[in-house]
N, C-alpha and C positions, 0 to 999 in steps of 0.2 A: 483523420480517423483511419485513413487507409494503412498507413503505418505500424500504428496499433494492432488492427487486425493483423497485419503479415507479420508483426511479429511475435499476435499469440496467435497464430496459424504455424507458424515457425518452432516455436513451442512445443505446443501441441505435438507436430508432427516427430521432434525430436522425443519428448514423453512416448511417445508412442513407437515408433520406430526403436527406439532404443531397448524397450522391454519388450519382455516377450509375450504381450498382451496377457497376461495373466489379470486375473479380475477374481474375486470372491466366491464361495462356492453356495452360497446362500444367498437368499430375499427378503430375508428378516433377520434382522441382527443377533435376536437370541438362538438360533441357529448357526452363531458363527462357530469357524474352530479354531485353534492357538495361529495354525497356519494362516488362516485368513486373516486373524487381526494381525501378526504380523507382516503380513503384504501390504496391508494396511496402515501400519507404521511406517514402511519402506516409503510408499506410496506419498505421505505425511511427509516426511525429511527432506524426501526431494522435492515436494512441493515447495517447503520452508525455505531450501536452499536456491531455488529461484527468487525469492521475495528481494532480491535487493535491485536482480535486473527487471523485473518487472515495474519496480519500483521510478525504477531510472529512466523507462519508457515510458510511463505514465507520465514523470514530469516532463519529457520530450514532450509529449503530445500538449502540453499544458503551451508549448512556446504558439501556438497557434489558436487559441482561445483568448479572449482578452475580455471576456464579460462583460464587454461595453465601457471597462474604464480607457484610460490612456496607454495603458502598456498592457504585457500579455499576462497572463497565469503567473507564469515560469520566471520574467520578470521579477516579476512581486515577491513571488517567496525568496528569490536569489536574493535581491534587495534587504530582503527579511534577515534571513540568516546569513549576510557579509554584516549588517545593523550589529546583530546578535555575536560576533565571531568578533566585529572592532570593540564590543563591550567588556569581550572579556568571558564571555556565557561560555561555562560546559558544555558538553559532546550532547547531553538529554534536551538543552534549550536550543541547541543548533540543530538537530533532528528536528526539534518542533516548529522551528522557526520555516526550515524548507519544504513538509512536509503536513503543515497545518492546514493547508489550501486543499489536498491531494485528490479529496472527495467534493471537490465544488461541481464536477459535470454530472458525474455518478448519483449523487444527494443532495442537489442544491436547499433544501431546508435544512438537513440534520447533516452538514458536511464536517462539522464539528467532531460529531460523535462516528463519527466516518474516521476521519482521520486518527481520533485520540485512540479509537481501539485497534489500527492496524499499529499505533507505535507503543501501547500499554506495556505490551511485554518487552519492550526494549531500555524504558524511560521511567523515574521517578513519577509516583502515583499524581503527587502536585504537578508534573508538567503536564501531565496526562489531563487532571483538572482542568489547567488553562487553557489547553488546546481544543477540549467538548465543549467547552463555555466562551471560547472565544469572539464567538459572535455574537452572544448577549451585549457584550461593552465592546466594543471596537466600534460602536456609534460617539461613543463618551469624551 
């Protein structure tokens, strides 16, 4: 976990440090103005444009959990998606494949719909299905 932190501490600090603390001029949203939502956009983009290292640290941190089975997180999905890559699977089922575990520490009930909605906008709707639903049948 310590990793994690330092490197949304590192993050963070780089967000921060980098702009020029600018923040919105209002407290309620229907008081915003063109300017603020566009800061706000800005604000949106580069958050967006972090999402794939963040991404990459999450599964790092995943090499150190192991849920109690025999291998770790990060194992499993790797597993998952080399399984999915020697089949033959598109770019959407290879994403699902590595990334379908992603919310097991975060949401251990609903890690399904954890995961399918961070890769929704990336990935066909049906993978998206099987990835929220995945853990209904994967007892089967």
């Amino acid at each position: 976990m310590k990793s994690l932190v330092s490197f949304s501490q590192k993050a963070y600090d780089k967000r921060v440090m980098g702009k020029q603390n600018k923040t919105v001029s209002f407290t309620a949203m229907k008081n915003g103005t063109p300017d603020d939502y566009q800061l706000i956009a800005a604000n949106d983009a580069e958050t967006a444009s972090e999402l794939p290292n963040r991404l990459i640290a999450h599964l790092k941190e995943m090499a150190a959990d192991d849920g109690a089975y025999q291998i770790s997180r990060l194992d499993h999905v790797l597993q998952c998606a080399t399984r999915a890559h020697r089949d033959g699977a598109d770019d959407d089922w290879l994403i699902a494949a590595l990334l379908h575990d992603i919310g097991d520490v975060l949401a251990p009930f609903t890690h399904g719909q954890v995961a399918a909605e961070i890769i929704r906008p990336f990935v066909r709707s049906e993978v998206t299905w099987v990835v929220r639903n995945h853990g209904t049948f994967q007892m089967y």
